[in-house]
TORSELO-864885 format. One record per residue (C-alpha): y, z, x; residue number from 1; residue in one letter. Coordinates in nm, 4 decimals, padded with zeros to 6 digits. Layout:
// residues N
<rec y="Y" z="Z" x="X" n="NUM" res="A"/>
...
END
This chain:
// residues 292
<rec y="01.0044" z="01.9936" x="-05.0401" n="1" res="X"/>
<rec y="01.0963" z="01.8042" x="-04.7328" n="2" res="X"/>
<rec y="01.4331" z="01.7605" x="-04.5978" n="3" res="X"/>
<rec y="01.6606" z="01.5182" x="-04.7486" n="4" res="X"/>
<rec y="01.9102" z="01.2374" x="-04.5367" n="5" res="X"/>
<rec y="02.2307" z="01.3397" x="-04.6854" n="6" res="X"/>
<rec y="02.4720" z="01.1259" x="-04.4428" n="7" res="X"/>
<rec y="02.3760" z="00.9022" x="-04.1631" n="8" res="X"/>
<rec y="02.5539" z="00.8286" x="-03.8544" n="9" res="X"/>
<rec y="02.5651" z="00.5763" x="-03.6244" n="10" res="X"/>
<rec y="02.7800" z="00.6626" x="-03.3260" n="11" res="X"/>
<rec y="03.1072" z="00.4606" x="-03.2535" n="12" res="X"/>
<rec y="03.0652" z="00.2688" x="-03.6121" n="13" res="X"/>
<rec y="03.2932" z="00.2626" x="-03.8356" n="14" res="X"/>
<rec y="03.1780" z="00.4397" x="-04.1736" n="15" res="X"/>
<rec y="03.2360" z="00.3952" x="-04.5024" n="16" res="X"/>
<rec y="03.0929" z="00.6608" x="-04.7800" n="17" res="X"/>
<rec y="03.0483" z="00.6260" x="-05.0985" n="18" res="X"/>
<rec y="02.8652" z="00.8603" x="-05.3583" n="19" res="X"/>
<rec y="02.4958" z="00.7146" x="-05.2382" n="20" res="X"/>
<rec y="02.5218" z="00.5282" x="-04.9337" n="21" res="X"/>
<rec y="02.6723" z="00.4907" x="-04.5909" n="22" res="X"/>
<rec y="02.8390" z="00.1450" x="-04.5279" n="23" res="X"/>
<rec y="02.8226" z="00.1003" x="-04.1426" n="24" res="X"/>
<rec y="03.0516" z="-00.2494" x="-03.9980" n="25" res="X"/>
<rec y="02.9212" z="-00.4518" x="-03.7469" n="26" res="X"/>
<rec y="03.1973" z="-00.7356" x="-03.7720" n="27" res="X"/>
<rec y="03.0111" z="-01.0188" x="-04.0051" n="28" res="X"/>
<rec y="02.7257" z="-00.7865" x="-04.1391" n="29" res="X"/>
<rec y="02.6607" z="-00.4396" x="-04.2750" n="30" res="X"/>
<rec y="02.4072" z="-00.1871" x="-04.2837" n="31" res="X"/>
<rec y="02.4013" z="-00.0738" x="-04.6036" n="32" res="X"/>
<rec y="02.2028" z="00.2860" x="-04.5567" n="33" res="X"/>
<rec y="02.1248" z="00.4881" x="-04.8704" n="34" res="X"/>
<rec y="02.1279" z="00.8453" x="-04.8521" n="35" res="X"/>
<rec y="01.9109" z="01.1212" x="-05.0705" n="36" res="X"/>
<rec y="02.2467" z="01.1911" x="-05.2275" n="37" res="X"/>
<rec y="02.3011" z="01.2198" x="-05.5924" n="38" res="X"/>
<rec y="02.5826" z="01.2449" x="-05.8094" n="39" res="X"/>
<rec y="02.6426" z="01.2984" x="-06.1687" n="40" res="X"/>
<rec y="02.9143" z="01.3536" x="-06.3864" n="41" res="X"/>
<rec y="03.1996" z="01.2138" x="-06.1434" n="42" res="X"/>
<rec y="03.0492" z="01.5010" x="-05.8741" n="43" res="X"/>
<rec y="02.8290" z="01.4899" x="-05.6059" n="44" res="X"/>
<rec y="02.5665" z="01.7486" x="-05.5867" n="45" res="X"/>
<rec y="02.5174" z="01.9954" x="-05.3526" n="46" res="X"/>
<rec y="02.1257" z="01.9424" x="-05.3238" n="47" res="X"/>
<rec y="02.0142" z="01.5905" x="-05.2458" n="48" res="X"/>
<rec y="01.6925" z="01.4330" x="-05.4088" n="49" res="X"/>
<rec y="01.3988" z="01.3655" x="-05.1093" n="50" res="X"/>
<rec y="01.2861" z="01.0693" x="-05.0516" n="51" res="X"/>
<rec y="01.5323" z="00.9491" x="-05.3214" n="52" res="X"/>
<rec y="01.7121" z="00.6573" x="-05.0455" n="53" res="X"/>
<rec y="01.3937" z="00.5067" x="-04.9844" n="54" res="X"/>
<rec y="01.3089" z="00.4109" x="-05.3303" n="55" res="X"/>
<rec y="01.6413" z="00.2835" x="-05.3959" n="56" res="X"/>
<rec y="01.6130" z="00.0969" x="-05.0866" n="57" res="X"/>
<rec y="01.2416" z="-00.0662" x="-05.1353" n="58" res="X"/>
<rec y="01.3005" z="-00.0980" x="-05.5247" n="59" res="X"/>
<rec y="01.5967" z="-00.3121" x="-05.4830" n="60" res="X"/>
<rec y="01.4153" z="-00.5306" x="-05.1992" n="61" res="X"/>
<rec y="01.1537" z="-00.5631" x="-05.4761" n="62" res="X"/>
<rec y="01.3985" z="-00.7470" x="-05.7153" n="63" res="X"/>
<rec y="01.5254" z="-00.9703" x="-05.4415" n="64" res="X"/>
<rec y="01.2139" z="-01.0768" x="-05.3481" n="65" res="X"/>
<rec y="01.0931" z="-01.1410" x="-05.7314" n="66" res="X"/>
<rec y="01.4439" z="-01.2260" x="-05.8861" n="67" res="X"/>
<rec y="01.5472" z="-01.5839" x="-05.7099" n="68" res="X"/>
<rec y="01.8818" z="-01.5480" x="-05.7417" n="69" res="X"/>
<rec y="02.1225" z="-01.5625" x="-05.4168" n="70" res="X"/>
<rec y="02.1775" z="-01.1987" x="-05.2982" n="71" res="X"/>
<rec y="02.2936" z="-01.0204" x="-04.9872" n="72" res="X"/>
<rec y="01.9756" z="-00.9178" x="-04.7509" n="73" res="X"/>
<rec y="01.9677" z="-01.0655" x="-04.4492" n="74" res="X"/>
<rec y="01.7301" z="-00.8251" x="-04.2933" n="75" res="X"/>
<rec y="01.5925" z="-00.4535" x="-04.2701" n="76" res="X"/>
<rec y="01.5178" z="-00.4741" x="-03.9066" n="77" res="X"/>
<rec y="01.7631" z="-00.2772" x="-03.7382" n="78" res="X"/>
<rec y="01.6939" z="-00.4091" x="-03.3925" n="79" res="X"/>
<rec y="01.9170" z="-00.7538" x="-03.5425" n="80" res="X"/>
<rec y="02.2013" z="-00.5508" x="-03.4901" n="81" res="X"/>
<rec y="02.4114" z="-00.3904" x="-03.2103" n="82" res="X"/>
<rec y="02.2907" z="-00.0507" x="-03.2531" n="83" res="X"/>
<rec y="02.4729" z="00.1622" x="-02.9926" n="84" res="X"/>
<rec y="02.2361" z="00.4013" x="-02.7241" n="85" res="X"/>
<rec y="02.2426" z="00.7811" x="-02.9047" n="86" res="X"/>
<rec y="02.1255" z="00.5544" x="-03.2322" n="87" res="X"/>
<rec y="01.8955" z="00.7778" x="-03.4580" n="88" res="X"/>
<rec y="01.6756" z="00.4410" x="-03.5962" n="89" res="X"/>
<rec y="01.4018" z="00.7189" x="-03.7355" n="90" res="X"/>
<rec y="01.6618" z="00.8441" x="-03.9956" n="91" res="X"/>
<rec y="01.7563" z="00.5245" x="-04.0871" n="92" res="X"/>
<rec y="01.3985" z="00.3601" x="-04.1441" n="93" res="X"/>
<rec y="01.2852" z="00.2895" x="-04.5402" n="94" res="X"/>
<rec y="01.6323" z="00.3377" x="-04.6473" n="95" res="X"/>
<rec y="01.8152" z="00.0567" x="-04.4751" n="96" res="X"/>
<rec y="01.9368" z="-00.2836" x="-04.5409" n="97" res="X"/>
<rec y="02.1520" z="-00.5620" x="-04.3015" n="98" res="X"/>
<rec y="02.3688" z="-00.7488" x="-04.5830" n="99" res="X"/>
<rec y="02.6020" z="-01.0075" x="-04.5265" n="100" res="X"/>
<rec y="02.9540" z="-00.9490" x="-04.6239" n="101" res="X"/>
<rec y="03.1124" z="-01.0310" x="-04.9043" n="102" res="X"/>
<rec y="03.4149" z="-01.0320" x="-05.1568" n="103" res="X"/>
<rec y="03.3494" z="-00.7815" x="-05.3620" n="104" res="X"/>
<rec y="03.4466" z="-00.8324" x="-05.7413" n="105" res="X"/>
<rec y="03.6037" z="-00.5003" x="-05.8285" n="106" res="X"/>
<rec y="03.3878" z="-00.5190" x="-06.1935" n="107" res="X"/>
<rec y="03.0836" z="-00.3341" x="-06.2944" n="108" res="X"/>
<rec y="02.8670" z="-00.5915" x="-06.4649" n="109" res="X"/>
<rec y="02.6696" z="-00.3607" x="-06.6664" n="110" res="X"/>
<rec y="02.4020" z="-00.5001" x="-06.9720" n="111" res="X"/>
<rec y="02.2847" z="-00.3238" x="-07.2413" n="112" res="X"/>
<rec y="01.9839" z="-00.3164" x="-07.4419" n="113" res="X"/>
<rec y="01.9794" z="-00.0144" x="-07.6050" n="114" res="X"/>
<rec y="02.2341" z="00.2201" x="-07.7304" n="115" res="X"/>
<rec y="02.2617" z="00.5056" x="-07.5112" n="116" res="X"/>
<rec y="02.4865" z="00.7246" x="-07.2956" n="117" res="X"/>
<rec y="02.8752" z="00.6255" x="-07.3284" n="118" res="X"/>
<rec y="02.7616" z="00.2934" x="-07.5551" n="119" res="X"/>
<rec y="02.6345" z="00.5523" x="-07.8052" n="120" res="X"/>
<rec y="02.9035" z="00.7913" x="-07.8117" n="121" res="X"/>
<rec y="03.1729" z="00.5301" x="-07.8745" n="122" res="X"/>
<rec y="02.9267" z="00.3396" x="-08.1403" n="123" res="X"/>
<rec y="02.9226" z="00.6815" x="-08.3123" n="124" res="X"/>
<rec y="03.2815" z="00.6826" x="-08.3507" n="125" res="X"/>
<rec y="03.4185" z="00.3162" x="-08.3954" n="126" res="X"/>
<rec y="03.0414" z="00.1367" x="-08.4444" n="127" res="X"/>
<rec y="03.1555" z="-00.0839" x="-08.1123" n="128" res="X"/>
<rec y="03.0465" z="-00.0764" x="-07.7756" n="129" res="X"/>
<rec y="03.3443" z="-00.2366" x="-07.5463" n="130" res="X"/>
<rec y="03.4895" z="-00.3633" x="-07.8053" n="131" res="X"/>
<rec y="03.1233" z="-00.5577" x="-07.9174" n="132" res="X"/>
<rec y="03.0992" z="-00.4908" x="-08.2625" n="133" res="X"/>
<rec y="02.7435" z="-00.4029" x="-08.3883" n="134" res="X"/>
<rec y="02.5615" z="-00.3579" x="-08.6763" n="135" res="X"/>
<rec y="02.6015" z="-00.0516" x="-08.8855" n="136" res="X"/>
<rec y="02.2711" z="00.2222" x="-08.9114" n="137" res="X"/>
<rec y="02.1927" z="00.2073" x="-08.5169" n="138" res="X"/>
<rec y="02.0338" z="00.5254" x="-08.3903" n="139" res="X"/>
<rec y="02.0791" z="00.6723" x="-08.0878" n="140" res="X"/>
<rec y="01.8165" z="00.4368" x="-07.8283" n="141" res="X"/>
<rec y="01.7980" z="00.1764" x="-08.1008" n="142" res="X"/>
<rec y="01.7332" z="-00.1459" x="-07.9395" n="143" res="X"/>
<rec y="02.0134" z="-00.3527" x="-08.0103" n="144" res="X"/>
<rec y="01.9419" z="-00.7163" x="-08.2047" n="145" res="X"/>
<rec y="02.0047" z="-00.8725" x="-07.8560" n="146" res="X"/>
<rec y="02.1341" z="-00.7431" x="-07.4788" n="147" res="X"/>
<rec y="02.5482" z="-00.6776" x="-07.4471" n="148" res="X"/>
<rec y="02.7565" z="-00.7339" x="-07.2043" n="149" res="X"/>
<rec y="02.9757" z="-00.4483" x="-07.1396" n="150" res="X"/>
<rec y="03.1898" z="-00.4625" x="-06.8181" n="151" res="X"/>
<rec y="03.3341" z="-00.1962" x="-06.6186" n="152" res="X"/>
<rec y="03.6106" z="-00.0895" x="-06.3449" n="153" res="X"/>
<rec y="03.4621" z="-00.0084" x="-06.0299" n="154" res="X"/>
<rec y="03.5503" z="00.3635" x="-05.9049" n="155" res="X"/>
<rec y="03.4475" z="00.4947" x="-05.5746" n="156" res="X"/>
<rec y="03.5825" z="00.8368" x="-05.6855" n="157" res="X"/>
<rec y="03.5708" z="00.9623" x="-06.0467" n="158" res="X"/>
<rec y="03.4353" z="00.7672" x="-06.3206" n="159" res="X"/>
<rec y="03.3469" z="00.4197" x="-06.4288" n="160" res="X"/>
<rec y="03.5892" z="00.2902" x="-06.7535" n="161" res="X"/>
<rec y="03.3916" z="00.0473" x="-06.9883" n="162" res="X"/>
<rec y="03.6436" z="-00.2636" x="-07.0697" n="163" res="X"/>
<rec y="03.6255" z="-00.5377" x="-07.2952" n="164" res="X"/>
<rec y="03.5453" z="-00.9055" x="-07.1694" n="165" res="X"/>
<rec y="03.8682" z="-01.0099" x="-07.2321" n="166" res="X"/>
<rec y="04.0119" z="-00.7366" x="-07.0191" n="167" res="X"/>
<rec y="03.7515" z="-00.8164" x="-06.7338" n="168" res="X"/>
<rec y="03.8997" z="-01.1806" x="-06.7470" n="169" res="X"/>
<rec y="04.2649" z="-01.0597" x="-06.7158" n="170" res="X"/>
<rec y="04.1241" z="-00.8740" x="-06.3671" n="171" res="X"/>
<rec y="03.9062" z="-01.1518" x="-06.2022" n="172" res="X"/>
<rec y="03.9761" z="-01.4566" x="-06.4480" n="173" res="X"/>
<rec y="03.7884" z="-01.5980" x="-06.7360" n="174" res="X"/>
<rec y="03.5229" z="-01.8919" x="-06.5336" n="175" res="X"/>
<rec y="03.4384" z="-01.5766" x="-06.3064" n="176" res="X"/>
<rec y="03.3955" z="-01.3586" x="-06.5482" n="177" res="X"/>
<rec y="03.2124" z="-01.6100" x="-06.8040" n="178" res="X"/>
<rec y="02.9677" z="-01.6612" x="-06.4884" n="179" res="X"/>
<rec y="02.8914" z="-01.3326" x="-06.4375" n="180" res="X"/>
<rec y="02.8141" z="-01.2185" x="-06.8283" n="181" res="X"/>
<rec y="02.5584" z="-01.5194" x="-06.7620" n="182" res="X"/>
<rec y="02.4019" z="-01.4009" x="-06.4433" n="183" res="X"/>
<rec y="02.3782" z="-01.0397" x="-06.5277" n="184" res="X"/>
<rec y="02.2535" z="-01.1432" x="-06.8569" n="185" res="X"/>
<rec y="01.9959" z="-01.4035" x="-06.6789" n="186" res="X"/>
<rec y="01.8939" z="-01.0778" x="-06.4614" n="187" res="X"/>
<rec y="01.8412" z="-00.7917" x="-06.7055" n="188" res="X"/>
<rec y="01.5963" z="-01.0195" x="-06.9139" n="189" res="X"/>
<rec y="01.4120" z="-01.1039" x="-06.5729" n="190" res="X"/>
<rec y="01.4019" z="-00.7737" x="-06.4982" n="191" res="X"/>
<rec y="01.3166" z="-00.6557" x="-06.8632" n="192" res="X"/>
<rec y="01.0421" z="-00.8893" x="-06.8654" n="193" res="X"/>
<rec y="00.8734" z="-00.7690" x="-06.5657" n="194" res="X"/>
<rec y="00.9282" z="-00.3979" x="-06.6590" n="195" res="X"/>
<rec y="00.7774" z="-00.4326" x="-06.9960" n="196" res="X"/>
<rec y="00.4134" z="-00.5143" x="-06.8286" n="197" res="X"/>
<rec y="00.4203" z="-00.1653" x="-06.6314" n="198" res="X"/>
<rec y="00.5066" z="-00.0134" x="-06.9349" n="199" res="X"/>
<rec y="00.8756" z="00.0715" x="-06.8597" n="200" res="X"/>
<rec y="01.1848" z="-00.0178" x="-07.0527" n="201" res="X"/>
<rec y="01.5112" z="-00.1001" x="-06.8717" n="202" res="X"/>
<rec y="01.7442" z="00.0370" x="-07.1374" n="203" res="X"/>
<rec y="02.0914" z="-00.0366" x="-06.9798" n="204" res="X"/>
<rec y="02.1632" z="-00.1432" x="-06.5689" n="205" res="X"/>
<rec y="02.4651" z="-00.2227" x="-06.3914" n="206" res="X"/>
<rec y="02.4659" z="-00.4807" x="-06.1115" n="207" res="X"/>
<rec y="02.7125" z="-00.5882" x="-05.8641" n="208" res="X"/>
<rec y="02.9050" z="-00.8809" x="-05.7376" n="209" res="X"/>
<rec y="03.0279" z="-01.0169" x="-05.4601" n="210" res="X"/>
<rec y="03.1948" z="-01.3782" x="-05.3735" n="211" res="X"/>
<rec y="03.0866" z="-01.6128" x="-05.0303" n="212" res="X"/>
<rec y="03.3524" z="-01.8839" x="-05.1339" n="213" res="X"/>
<rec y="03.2677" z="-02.0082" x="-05.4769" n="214" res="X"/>
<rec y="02.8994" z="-01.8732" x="-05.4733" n="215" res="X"/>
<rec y="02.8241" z="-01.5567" x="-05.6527" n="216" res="X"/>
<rec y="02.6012" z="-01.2881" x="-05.4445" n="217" res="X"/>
<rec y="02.4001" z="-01.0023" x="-05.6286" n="218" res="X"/>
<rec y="02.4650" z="-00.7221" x="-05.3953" n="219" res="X"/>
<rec y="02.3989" z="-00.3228" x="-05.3557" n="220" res="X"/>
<rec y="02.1336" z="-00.2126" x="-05.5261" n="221" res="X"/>
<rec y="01.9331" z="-00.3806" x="-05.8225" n="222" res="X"/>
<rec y="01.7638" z="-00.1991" x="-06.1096" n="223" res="X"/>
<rec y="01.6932" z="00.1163" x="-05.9407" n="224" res="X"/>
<rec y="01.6935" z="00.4469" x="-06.1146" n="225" res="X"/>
<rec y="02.0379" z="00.5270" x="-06.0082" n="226" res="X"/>
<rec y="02.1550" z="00.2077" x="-06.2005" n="227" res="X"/>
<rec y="01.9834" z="00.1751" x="-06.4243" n="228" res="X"/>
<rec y="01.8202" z="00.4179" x="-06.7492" n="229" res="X"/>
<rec y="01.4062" z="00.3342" x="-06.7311" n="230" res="X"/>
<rec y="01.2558" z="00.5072" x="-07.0134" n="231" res="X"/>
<rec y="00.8482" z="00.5000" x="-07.0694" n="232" res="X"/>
<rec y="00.7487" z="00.2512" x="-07.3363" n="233" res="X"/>
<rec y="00.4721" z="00.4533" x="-07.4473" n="234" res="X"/>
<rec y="00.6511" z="00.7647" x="-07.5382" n="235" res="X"/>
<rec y="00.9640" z="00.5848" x="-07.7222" n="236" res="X"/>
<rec y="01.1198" z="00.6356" x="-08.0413" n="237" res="X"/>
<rec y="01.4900" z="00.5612" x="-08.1598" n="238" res="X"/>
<rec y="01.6914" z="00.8735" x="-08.3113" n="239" res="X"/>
<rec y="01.6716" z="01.0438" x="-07.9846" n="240" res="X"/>
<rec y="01.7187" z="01.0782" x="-07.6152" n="241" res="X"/>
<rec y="01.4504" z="00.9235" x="-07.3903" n="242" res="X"/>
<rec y="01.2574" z="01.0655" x="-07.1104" n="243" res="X"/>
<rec y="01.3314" z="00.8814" x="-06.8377" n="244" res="X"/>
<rec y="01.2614" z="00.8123" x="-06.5035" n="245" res="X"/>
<rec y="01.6546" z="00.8386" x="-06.3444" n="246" res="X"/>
<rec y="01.8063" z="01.0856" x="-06.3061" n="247" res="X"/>
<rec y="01.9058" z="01.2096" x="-06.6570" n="248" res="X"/>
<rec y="01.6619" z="01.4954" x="-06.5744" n="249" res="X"/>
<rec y="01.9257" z="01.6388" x="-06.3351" n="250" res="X"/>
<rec y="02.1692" z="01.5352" x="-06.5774" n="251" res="X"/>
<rec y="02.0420" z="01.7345" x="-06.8626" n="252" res="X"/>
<rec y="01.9637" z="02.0711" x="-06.6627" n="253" res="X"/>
<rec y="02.3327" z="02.0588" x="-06.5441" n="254" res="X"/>
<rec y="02.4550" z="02.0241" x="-06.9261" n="255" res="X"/>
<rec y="02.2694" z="02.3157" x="-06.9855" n="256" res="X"/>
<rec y="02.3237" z="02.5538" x="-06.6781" n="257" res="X"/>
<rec y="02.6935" z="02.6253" x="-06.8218" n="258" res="X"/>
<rec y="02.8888" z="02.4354" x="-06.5598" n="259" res="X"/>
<rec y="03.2068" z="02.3218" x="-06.6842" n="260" res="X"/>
<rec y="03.1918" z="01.9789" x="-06.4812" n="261" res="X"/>
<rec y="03.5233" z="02.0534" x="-06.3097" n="262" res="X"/>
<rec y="03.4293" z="02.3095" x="-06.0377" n="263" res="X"/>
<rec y="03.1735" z="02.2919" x="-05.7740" n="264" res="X"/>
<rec y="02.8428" z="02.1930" x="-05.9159" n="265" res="X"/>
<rec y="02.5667" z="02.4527" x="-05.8251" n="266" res="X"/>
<rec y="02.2559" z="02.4007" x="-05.6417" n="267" res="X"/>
<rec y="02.0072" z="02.2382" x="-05.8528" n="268" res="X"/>
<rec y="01.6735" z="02.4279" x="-05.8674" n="269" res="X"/>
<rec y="01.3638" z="02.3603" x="-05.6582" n="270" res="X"/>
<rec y="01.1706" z="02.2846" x="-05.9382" n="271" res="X"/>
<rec y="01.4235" z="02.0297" x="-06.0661" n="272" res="X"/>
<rec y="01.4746" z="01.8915" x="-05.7422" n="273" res="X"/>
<rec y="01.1159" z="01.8142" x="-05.7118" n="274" res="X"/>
<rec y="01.0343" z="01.6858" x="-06.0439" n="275" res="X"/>
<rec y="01.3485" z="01.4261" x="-05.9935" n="276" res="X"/>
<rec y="01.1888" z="01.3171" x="-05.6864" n="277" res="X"/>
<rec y="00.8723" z="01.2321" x="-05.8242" n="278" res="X"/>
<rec y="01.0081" z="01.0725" x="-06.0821" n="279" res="X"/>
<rec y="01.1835" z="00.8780" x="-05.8779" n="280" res="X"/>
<rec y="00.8627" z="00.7528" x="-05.6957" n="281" res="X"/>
<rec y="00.6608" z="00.7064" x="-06.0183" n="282" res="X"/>
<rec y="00.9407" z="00.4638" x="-06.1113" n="283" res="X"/>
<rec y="00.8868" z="00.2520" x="-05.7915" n="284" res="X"/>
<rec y="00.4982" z="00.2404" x="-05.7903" n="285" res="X"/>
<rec y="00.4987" z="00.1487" x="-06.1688" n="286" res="X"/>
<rec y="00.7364" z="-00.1403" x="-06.1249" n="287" res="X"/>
<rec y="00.6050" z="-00.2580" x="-05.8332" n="288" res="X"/>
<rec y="00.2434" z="-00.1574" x="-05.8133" n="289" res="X"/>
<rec y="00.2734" z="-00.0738" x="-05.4415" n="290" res="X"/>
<rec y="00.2196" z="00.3170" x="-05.3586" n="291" res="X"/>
<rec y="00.4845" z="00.5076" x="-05.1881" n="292" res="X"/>
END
């Protein structure tokens, strides 16, 4: 396999780094750069995923383009920004995007359609998901009667906590958080829509927010495979996992290699590492019919 982009640097810029991507400042913009990094069960791996930046980057410049909602790409053309001599532009190409800045609301605004992951694990135990009470019988990747909204606190470090909507309105207020179940809701179904043509289903995604005065901005990523669980229509059946086309590949070779999720994880196999990069791409040309 080729050689992955597991941090970029820009010299003299500040950086912030998260589990995916580099945040780079340049005063009233960003430069949001996504690395081939990938991270799973609150760790990030020691291997990173080739190629796995660009399709994050191009898939969620996809939805922009197709979704019509108010979002945060200004550009991917690095020369709009101050880029300081001793610049490496090759290793930030394909995986790049100048955003605007924003307010970030510290919520995941994640939507479910299908029971899966966490939402399954607590519906086996209390037959709720964030408190949503649903009907009794579901299966594990049932399709619920409708999509959920199922909010989340935001963790750089660690791991995501599902809340209840009435505990997202104590953080950011209930008209904020009332507009955002819409939007997100609004999105997934546009998305969903679209997906269901090339033969993928979007089983869960989580977007983000951000706040230019009282306007909401969709922002990071959008229905990628690292958000989001894409599962092929054409091999699905409730009472079971899903093959998908994220990274639960990764996920279920670590659950199996013995690791006890608390140490260092161990290098991921060549074999996995290039079957979760292909996967990766398939996802992009399906949904967007261009090839990689």
């Amino acid at each position: 396999m080729s050689s992955v982009v597991l941090q970029s640097s820009i010299p003299g810029i500040p950086v912030r780094r998260g589990k995916v991507r580099d945040v780079f400042d340049f005063g009233d913009r960003l430069l949001f750069v996504a690395s081939d990094r990938i991270s799973a069960f609150d760790h990030i791996l020691p291997n990173g995923i080739p190629r796995k930046g660009e399709v994050l980057t191009r898939l969620s410049l996809f939805w922009f383009a197709r979704l019509g909602v108010a979002h945060h790409l200004l550009s991917t053309d690095l020369t709009t920004l101050p880029l300081p001599p001793g610049t490496d532009i090759s290793s930030l190409a394909e995986r790049s995007m100048v955003v605007t800045k924003t307010e970030v609301v510290p919520v995941e605004c994640v939507v479910r359609g299908y029971l899966s992951g966490s939402g399954w694990k607590e519906y086996q135990k209390s037959g709720t998901v964030c408190g949503i009470r649903l009907p009794t019988g579901l299966k594990e990747s049932s399709q619920l009667p409708e999509p959920i909204f199922t909010p989340a606190t935001k963790a750089e470090t660690g791991h995501d906590e599902n809340i209840t909507f009435e505990q997202m309105c104590d953080v950011v207020g209930s008209d904020l958080s009332r507009r955002l179940r819409d939007l997100s809701l609004q999105v997934y179904h546009e998305g969903c829509s679209h997906a269901q043509t090339k033969g993928i289903i979007i089983a869960d995604t989580k977007f983000e927010f951000g706040l230019k005065g009282h306007d909401i901005i969709l922002i990071d990523e959008v229905m990628t495979p690292d958000s989001s669980r894409f599962w092929p229509a054409d091999d699905y059946a409730a009472g079971r996992g899903q093959a998908s086309f994220d990274k639960q590949f990764v996920r279920d070779w670590l659950e199996q290699s013995g690791w006890d999720k608390n140490s260092s994880p161990p290098e991921l196999p060549e074999a996995v590492i290039e079957r979760t990069s292909k996967r990766y791409i398939e996802a992009f040309e399906r949904l967007t019919g261009q090839t990689f």
